[in-house]
C-alpha positions in Angstrom: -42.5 28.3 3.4 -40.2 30.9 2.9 -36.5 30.9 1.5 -34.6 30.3 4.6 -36.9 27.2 6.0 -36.5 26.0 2.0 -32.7 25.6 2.1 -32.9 24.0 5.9 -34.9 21.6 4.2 -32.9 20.3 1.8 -30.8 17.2 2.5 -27.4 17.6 1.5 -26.5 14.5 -0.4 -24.4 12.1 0.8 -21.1 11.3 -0.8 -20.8 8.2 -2.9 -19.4 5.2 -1.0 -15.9 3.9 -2.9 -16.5 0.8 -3.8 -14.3 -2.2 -2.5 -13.2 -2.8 -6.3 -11.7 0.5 -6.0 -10.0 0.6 -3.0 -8.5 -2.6 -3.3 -7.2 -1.4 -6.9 -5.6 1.7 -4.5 -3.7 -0.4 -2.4 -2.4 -2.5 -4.9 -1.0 0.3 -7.1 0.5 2.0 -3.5 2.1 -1.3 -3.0 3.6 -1.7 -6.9 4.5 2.1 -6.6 6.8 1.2 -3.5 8.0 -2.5 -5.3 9.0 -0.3 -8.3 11.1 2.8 -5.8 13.1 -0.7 -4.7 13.5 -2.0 -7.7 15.2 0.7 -8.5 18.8 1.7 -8.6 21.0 0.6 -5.5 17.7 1.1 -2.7 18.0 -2.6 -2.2 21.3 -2.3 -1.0 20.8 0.3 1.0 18.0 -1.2 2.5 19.9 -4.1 3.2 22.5 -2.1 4.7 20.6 0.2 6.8 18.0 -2.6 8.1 20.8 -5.6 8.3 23.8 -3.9 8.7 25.3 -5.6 5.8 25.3 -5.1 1.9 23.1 -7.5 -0.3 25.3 -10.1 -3.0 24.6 -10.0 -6.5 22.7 -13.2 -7.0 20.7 -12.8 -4.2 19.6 -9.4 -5.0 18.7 -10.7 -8.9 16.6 -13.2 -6.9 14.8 -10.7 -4.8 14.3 -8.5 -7.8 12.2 -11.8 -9.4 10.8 -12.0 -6.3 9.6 -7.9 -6.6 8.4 -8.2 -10.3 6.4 -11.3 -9.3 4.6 -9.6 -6.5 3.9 -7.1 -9.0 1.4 -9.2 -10.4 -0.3 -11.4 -7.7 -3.2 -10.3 -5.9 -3.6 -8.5 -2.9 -3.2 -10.0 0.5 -6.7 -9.3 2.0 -5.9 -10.1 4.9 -2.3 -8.7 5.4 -4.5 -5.1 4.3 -7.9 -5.4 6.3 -7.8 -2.9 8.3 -6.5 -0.8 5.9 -9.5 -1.5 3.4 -11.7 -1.5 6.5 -10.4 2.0 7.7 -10.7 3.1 4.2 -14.3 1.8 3.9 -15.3 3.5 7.4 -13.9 7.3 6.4 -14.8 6.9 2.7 -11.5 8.9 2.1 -8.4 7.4 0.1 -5.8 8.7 2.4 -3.0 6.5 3.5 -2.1 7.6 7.2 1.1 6.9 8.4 0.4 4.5 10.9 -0.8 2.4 8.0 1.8 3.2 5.8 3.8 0.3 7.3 1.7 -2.5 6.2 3.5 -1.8 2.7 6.7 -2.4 4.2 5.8 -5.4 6.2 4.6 -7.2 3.2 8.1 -6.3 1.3 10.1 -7.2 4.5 9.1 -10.4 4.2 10.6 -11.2 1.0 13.6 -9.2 2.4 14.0 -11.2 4.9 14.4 -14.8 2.7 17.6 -13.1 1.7 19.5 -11.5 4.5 21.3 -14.3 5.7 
């Protein structure tokens, strides 16, 4: 056997599957990264004004802040993120595309939406 037929016959190994552990622990810092960015300064209120047309009160907005901090600290929905997980899973690649990018949103939108009335 020379050289050549010697490297052909070498399998190249195969990346390392991420773990679920780890891909759910992804998602979940993603999500507190963007619960922090709204947490911060006025980008509640100008969520509230772009999205409802209307500025945010005080009191409501110190109740949607408690509301942030304590998703901070619960699980991760799952479910709201299976496909995500499941996409991440398939590719074995961490990326976040943009078409999944909104998932993040959706799960703060719902809190937003408790207080835009």
């Amino acid at each position: 056997m020379n050289l050549v037929e010697k490297n052909n016959s070498v399998e190249s190994p195969q990346l390392e599957k991420l773990p679920v552990e780890k891909i759910i622990d992804l998602v979940r810092q993603i999500r507190n990264d963007l619960v922090k960015d709204f947490m911060k300064g006025e980008n509640i209120q100008a969520w509230f004004i772009k999205n409802y047309d209307k500025p945010i009160s005080k009191i409501k907005r110190e109740f949607l802040i408690r509301d942030l901090q304590e998703l901070l600290i619960i699980p991760v929905d799952l479910v709201h993120y299976a496909s995500l997980i499941k996409e991440i899973m398939d590719t074995n690649t961490a990326n976040i595309s943009k078409g999944n990018e909104g998932l993040f949103y959706q799960e703060i939108e719902k809190l937003f939406e408790k207080y835009k009335y």
